[in-house]
C-alpha positions as CSV (number, residue, x, y, z in Angstrom):
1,X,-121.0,-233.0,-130.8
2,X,-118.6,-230.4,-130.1
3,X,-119.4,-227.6,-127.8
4,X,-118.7,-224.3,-129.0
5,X,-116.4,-221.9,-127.0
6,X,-118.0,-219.2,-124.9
7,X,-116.2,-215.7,-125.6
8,X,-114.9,-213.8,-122.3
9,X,-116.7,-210.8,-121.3
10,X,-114.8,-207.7,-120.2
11,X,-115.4,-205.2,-117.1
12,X,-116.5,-202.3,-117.8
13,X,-115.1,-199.1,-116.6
14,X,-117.3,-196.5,-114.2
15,X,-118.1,-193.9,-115.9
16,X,-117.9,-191.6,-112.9
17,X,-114.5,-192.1,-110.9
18,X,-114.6,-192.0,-106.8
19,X,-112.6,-188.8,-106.6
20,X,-115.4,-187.0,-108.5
21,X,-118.9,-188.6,-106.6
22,X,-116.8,-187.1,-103.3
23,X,-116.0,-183.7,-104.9
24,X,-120.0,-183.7,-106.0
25,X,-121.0,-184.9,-102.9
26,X,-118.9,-182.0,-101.1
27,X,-120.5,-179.3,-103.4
28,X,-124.0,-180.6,-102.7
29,X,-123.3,-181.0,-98.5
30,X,-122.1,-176.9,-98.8
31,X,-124.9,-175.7,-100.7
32,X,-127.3,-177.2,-98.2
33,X,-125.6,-175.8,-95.1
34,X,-125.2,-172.4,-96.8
35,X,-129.0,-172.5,-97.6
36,X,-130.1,-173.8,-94.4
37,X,-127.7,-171.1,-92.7
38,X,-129.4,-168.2,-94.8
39,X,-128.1,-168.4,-97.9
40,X,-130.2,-166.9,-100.7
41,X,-131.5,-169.5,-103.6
42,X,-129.3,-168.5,-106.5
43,X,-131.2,-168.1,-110.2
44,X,-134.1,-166.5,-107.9
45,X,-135.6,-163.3,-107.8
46,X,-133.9,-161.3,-104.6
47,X,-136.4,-160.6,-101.4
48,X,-137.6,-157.7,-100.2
49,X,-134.9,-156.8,-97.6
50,X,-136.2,-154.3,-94.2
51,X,-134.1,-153.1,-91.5
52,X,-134.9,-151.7,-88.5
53,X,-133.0,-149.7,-85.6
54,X,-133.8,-151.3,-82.2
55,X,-132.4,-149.4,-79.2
56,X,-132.9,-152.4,-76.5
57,X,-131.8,-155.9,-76.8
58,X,-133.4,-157.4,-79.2
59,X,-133.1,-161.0,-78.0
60,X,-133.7,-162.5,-81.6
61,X,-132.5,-164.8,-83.1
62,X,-131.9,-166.5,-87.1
63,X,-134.3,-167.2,-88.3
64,X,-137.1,-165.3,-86.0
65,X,-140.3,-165.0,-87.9
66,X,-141.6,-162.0,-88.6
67,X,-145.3,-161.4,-88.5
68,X,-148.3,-159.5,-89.6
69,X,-151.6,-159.8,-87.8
70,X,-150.4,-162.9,-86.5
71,X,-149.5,-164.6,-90.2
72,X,-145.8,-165.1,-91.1
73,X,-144.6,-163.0,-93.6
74,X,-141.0,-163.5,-93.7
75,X,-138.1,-164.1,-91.2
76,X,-135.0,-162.3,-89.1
77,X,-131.8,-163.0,-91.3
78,X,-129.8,-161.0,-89.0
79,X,-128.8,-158.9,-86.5
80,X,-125.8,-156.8,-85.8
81,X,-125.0,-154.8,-83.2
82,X,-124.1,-150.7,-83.9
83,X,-120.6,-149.9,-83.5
84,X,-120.4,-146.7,-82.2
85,X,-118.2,-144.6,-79.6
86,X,-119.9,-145.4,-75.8
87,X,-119.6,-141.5,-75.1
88,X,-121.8,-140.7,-78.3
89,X,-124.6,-143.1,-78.1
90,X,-124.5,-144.1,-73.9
91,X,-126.8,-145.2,-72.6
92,X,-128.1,-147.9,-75.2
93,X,-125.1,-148.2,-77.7
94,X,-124.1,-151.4,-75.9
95,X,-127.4,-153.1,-76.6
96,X,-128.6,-151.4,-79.8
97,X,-128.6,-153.1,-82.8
98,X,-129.9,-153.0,-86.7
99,X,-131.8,-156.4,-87.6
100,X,-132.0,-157.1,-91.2
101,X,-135.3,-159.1,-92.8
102,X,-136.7,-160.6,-95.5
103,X,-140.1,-160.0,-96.7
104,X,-142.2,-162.1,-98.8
105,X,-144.7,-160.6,-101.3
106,X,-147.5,-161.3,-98.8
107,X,-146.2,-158.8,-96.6
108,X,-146.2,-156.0,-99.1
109,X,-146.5,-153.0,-99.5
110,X,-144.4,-151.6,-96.6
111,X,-145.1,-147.9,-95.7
112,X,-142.8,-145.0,-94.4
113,X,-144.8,-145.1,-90.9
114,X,-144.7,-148.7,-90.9
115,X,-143.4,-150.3,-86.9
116,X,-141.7,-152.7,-85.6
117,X,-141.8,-154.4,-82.2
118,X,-139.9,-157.6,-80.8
119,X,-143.0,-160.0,-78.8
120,X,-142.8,-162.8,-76.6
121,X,-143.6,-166.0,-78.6
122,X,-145.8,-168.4,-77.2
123,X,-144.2,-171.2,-74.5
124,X,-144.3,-173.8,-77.1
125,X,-142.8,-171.6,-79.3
126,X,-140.2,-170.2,-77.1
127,X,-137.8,-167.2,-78.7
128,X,-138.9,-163.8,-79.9
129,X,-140.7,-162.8,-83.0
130,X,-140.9,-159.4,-85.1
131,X,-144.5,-157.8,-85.0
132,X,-144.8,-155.6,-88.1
133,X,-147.1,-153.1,-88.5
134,X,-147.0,-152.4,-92.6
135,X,-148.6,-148.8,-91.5
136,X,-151.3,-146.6,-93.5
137,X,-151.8,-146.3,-97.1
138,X,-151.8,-142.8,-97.1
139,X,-147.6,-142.8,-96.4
140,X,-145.4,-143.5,-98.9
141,X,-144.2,-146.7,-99.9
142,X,-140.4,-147.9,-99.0
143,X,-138.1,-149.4,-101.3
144,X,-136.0,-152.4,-100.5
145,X,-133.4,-152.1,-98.4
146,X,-134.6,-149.4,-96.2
147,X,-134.3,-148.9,-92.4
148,X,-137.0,-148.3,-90.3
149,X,-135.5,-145.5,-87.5
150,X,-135.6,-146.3,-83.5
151,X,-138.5,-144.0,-82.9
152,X,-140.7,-146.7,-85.3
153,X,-139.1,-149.2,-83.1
154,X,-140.0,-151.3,-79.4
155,X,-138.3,-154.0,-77.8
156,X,-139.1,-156.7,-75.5
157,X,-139.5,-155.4,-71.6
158,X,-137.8,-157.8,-69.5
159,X,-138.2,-158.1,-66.3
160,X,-134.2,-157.9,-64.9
161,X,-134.6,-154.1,-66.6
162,X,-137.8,-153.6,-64.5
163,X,-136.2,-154.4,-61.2
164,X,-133.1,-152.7,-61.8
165,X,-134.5,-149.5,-62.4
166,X,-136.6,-149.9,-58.6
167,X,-134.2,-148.8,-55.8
168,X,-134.4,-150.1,-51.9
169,X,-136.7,-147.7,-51.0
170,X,-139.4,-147.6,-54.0
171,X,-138.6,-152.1,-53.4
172,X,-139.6,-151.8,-49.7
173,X,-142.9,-149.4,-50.9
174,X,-143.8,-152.4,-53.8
175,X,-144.0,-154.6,-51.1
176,X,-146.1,-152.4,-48.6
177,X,-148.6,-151.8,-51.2
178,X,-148.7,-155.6,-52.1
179,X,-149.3,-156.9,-48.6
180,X,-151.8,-154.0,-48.0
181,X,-153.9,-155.0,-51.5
182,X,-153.2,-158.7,-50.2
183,X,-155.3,-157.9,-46.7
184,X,-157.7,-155.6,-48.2
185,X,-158.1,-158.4,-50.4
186,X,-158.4,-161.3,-48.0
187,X,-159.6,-159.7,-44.9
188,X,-163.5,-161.1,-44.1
189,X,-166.5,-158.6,-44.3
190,X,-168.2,-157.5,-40.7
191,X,-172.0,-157.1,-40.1
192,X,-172.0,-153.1,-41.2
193,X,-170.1,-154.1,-44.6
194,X,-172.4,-157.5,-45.2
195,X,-175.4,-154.5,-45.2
196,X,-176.9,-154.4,-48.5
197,X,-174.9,-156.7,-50.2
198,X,-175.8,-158.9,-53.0
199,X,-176.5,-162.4,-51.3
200,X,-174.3,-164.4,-53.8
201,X,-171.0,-162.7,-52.1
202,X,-172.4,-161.8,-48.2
203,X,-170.1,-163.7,-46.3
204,X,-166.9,-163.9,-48.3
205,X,-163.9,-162.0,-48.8
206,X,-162.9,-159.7,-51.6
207,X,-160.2,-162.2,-52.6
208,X,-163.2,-165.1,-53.0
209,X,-165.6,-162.6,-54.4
210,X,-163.5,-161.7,-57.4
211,X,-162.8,-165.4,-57.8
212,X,-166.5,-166.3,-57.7
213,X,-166.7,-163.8,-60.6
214,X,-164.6,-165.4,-62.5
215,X,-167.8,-167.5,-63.5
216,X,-169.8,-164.7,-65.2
217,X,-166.1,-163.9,-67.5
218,X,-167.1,-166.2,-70.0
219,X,-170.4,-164.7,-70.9
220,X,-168.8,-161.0,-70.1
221,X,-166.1,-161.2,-72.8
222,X,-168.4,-162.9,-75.3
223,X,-170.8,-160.2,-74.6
224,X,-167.8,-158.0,-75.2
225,X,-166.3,-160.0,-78.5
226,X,-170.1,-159.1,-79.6
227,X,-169.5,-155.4,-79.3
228,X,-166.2,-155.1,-80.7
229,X,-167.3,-157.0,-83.9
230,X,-169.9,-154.5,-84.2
231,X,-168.0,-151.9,-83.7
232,X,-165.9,-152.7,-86.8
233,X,-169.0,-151.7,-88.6
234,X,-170.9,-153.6,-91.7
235,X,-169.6,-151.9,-94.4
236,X,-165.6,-151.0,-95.3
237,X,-164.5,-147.9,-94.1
238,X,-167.4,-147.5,-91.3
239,X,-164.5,-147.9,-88.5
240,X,-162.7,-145.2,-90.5
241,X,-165.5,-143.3,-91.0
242,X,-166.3,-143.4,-87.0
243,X,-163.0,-142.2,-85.9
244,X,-163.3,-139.0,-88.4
245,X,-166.4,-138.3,-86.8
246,X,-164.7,-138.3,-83.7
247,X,-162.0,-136.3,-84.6
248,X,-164.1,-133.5,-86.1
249,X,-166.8,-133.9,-82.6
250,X,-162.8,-133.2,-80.7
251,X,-162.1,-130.3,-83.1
252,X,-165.6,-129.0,-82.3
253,X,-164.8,-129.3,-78.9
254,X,-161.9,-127.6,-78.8
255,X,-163.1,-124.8,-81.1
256,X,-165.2,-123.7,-78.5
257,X,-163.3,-123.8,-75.4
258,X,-165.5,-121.4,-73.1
259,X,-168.2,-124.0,-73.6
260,X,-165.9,-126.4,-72.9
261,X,-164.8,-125.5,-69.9
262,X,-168.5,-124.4,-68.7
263,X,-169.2,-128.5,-69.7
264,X,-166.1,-129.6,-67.5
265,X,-167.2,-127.0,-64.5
266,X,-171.2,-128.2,-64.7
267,X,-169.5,-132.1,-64.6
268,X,-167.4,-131.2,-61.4
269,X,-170.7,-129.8,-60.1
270,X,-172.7,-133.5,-60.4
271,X,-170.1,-135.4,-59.2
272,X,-169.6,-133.2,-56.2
273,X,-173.5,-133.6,-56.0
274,X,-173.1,-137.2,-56.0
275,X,-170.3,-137.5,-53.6
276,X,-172.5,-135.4,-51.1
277,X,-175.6,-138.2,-51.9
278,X,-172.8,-141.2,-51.9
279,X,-175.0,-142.9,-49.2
280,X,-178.3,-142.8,-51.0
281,X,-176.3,-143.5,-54.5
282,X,-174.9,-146.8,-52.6
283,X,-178.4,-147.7,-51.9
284,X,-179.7,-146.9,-55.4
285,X,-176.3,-149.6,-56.5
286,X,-177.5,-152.0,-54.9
287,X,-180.8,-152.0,-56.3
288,X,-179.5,-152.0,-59.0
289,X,-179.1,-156.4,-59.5
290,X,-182.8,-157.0,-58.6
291,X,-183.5,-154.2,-61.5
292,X,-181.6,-155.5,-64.1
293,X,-183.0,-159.0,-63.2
294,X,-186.4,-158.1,-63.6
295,X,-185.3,-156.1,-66.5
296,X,-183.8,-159.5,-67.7
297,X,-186.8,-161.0,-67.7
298,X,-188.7,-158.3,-69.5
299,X,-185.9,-158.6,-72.4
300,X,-186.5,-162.6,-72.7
301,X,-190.8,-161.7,-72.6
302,X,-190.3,-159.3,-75.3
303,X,-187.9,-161.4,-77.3
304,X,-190.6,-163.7,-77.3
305,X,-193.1,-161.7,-78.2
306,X,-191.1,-160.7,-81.8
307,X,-192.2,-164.1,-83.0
308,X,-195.7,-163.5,-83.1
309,X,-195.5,-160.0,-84.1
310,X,-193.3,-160.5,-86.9
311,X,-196.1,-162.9,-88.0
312,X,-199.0,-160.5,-87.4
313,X,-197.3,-157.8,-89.4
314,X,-197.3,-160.2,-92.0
315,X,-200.5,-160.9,-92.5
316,X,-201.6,-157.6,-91.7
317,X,-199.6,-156.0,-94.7
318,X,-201.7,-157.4,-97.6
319,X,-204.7,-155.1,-95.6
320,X,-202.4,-152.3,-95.4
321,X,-201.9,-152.3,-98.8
322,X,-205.1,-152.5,-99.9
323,X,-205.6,-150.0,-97.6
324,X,-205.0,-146.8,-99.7
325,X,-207.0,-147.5,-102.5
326,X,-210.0,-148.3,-99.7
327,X,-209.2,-144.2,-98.6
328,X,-209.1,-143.2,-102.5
329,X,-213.0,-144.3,-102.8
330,X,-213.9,-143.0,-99.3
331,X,-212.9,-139.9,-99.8
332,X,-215.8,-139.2,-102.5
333,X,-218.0,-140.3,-100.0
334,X,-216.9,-138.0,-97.3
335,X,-217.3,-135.1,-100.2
336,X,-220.8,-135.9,-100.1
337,X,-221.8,-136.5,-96.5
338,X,-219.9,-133.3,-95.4
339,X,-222.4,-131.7,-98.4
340,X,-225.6,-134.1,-96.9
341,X,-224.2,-132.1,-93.2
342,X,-224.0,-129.3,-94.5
343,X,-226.6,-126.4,-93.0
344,X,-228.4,-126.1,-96.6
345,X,-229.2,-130.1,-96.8
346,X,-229.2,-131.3,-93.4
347,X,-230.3,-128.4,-91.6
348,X,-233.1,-127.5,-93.6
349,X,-234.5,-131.1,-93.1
350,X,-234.1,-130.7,-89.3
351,X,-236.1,-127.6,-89.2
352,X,-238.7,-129.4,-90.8
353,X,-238.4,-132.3,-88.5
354,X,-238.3,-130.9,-85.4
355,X,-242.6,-130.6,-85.0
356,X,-242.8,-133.9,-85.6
357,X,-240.0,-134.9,-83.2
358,X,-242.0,-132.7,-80.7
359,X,-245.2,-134.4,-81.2
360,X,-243.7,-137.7,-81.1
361,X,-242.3,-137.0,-77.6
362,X,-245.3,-136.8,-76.0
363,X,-246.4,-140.8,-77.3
364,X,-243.2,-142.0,-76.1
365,X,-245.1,-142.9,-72.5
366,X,-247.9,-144.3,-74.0
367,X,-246.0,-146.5,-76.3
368,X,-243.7,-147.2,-73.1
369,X,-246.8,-148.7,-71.3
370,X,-248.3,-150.3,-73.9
371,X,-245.1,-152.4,-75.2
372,X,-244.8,-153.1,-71.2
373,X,-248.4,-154.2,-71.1
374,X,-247.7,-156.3,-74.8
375,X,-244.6,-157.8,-73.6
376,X,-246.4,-158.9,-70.2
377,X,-249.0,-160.7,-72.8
378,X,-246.5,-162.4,-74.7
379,X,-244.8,-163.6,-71.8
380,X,-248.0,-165.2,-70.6
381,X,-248.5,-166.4,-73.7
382,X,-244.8,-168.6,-74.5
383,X,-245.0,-169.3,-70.1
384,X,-248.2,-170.4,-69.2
385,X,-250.8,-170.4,-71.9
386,X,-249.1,-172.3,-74.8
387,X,-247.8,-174.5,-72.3
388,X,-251.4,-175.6,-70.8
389,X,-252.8,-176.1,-74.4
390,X,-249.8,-178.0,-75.4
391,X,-250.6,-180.5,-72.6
392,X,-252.2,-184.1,-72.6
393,X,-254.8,-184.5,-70.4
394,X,-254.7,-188.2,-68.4
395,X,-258.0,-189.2,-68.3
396,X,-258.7,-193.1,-68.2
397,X,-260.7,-195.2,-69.6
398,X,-261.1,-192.3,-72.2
399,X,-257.6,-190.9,-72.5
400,X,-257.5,-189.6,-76.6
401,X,-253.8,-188.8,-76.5
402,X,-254.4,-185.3,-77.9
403,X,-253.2,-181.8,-76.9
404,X,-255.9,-179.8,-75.0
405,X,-255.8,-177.3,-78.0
406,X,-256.9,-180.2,-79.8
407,X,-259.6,-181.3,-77.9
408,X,-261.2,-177.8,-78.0
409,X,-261.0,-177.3,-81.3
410,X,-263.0,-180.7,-81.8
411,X,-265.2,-180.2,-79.2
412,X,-266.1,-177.0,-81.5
413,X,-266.9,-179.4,-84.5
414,X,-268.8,-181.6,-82.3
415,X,-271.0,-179.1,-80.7
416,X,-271.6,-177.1,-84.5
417,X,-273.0,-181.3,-85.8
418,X,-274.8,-181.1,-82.8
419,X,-277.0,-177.5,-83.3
420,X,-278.1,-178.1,-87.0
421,X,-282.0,-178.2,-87.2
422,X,-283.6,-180.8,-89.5
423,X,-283.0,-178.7,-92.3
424,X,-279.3,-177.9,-91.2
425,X,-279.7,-174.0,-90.5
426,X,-280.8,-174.9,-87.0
427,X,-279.8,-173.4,-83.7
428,X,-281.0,-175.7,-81.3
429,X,-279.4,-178.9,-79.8
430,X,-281.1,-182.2,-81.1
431,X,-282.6,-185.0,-78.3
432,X,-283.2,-188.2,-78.5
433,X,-285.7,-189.9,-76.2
434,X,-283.4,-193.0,-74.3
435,X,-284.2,-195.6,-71.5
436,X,-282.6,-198.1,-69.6
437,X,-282.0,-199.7,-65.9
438,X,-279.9,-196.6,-64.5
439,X,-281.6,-194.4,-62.8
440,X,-280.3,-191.1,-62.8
441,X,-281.4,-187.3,-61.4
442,X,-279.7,-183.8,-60.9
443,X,-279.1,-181.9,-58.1
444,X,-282.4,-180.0,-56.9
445,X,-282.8,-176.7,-59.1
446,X,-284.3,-173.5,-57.8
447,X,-287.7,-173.9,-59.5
448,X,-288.5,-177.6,-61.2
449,X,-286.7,-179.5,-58.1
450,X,-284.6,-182.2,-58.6
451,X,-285.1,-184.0,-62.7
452,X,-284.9,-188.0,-63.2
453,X,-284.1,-189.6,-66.0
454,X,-283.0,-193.6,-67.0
455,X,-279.4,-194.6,-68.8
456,X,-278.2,-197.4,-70.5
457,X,-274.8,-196.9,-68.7
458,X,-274.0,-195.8,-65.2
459,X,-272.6,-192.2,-65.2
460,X,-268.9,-191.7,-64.7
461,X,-269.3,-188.4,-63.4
462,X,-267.7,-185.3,-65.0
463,X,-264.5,-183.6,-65.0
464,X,-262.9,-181.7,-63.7
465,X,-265.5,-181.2,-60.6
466,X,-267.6,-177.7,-60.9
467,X,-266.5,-175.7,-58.2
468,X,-269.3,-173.9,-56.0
469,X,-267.9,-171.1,-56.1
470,X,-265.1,-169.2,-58.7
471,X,-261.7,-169.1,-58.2
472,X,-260.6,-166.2,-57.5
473,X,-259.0,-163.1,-59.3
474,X,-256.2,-161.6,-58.8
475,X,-255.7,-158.5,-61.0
476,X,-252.7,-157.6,-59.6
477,X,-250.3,-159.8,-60.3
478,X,-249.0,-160.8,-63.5
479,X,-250.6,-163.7,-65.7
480,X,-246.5,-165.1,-66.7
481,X,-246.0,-165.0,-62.9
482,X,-248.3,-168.3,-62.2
483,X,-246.9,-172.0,-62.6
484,X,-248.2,-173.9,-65.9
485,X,-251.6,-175.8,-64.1
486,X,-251.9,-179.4,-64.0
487,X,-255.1,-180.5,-65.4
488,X,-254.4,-184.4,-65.1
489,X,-254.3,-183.1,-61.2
490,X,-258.3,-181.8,-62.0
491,X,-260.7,-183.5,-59.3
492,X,-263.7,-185.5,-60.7
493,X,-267.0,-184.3,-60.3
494,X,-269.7,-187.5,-58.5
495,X,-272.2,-188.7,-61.1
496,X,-276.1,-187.6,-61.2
């Protein structure tokens, strides 16, 4: 088999020659150095372009950002210095110069009474930065490409331009007053100065005492971040609003001068009144920690107290407002009573009363005593009488387990059986003729002597024992004021 012949394959020619990827790689390397360098983008829309005069040296450099209220906004694309004769524009014209910027659309609109100052970046930052104020609304708006003057203008303070403008002598004062604050400052309180002092800082100097307040700071300038957010008000404009007010309370003010000067004279007057008490106002300082302390404590009470009185003027709302129609139907009511009191009804009906008011006086002591005399009854009724009937008599062999009101009332049954006649209208107690081995009498009487008798059954005597003589009486006293007697206690009588 024959192999068949492969065909050669040709090189094919770049498309793009060396000498043109260099000259494409040269054009692409200059447009990034010319963009990074502050080039504009071409086929863009052109940016708002600001310049501003600065007298001092400005210190800035491309590209410095420019910011508002902190947020960039656009940057410094350059600064050049103004050319100038040094006899027309001494002393500054050596360190004036115009910086140019651009402004994004965030930044806008810029206004004819709008600022500029150069500020100190932060350390991590390093450099300068532009702080722009855009200014009020009320100004008119400036096109692009216009220049802010120097008076709308500040630069940076340095501190080589603060010590060049303090000669030797106002130097050599500098330091006097600094060592002089640094004693003051460091030198230790004595026993008349430690006198009334606030015990926290007795003992330390005024150095240590202002570093010891260092502590409270953190609640001071939160305290203080509190106040200025509400002084910014809680609707737009209030802030604006609040510095009108103040203007027109100034133009007031200054209106009436005479006033005003009688207010500054009557001022001078108190505080020369309170320099001559400066002792007794010291004292009244000092106080003044212990007050707002207990003052403190008050707030935190009272702050809790908003709790539950939030809660009881809820639910003592729904009575409020069922409240007025409650008045709506008294006030027919009151219509008529102030009729019923009126000197035809009422007055009438007390003329007619007043005899029988008078007569009824003179039963009031009476019916004094006798409800006194009624309520000394009752009371011996529920203390001592009930009681005593309510009572079981212990009486073995022949103990019946009943209350003694019980017993009585059939002792009562017993003795009506006992007093029928034969035909059963009879008064007169039946006897029955009896015998036995017991031989009983009674006690010798005054006129039949001593009687005998015979029993079936020995006699077990009675009781209780009857007493030879009464007990006695005692009117005086009251009947609730005796103890509840014991009549299981009764003594038993001998048998006859």
């Amino acid at each position: 088999m024959s192999r068949r012949a492969q065909p050669k394959t040709r090189r094919q020619k770049p498309l793009v020659s060396n000498a043109q990827a260099a000259l494409v790689a040269l054009v692409a390397l200059a447009a990034a150095c010319y963009l990074v360098f502050g080039g504009s983008v071409p086929f863009s829309s052109s940016p708002f372009v600001l310049r501003a005069v600065f007298t001092a040296n400005t210190n800035l450099h491309i590209p410095s950002p420019v910011r508002i209220a902190g947020v960039d906004v656009g940057q410094v694309v350059g600064v050049q210095q103004i050319a100038g004769s040094p006899d027309a524009c001494r002393p500054t014209c050596g360190t004036a110069g115009i910086v140019t910027m651009d402004i994004d659309s965030s930044g806008l609109p810029i206004h004819r009474d709008a600022t500029a100052a150069i500020r100190s970046r932060i350390f991590l930052e390093g450099n300068f930065y532009v702080q722009l104020e855009p200014g009020t609304p009320s100004s008119p708006i400036l096109r692009s490409g216009a220049t802010l003057p120097a008076p709308n203008t500040s630069g940076p303070v340095q501190l080589d331009r603060v010590l060049s403008a303090l000669d030797t002598g106002v130097r050599h004062n500098l330091q006097t007053l600094l060592q002089g604050l640094g004693s003051a400052l460091n030198a230790p309180a004595d026993a008349a100065d430690e006198r009334g002092q606030d015990p926290s800082v007795a003992g330390l100097t005024g150095a240590q005492a202002l570093n010891d307040n260092l502590r409270y700071t953190t609640g001071a300038f939160e305290a203080g971040a509190l106040v200025n957010q509400a002084l910014l008000g809680e609707q737009p404009h209030d802030l604006s609003g609040a510095v009108n007010g103040t203007g027109h309370v100034f133009s007031a003010l200054s209106a009436n001068q005479a006033e005003l000067q009688s207010l500054i004279a009557n001022f001078e007057q108190t505080t020369a009144a309170l320099a001559a008490r400066q002792q007794d106002l010291a004292q009244t300082i000092a106080e003044l920690p212990a007050l707002l302390l207990a003052a403190d404590q008050a707030d935190a009470q009272l702050d809790a107290s908003f709790g539950p009185t939030q809660t009881f003027a809820a639910d003592i709302l729904p009575g409020i407002q069922r409240l007025s129609p409650a008045l709506d139907a008294t006030l027919p009511w009151l219509d008529q009573l102030t009729a019923l009191t009126s000197k035809p009804e009422l007055g009438e009906l007390v003329a007619e009363l007043a005899p029988a008011v008078q007569d009824t006086s003179a039963s009031v002591t009476p019916i004094k005593q006798f409800l006194s005399a009624a309520g000394e009854l009752a009371r011996c009724f529920t203390g001592v009488i009930l009681p005593t009937s309510s009572e079981q008599i212990q009486d073995p062999p022949d103990t019946t387990g009943l209350a003694v009101y019980q017993e009585l009332l059939q002792s009562a049954v017993g003795i009506a059986g006992a007093s029928q006649n034969f035909d059963g209208n009879g008064r007169y107690l039946r006897a029955s003729a009896g015998g036995g081995a017991q031989l009983v009498h009674t006690a010798t009487l005054p006129v039949n002597g001593a009687l005998y008798g015979n029993a079936v059954l020995a006699p077990l005597g009675t009781r209780p024992a009857f007493p030879r003589t009464a007990p006695p009486l005692h009117s005086s006293r009251a009947c609730y004021r005796d103890p509840v007697p014991n009549l299981s206690a009764a003594a038993t009588g001998a048998g006859p």
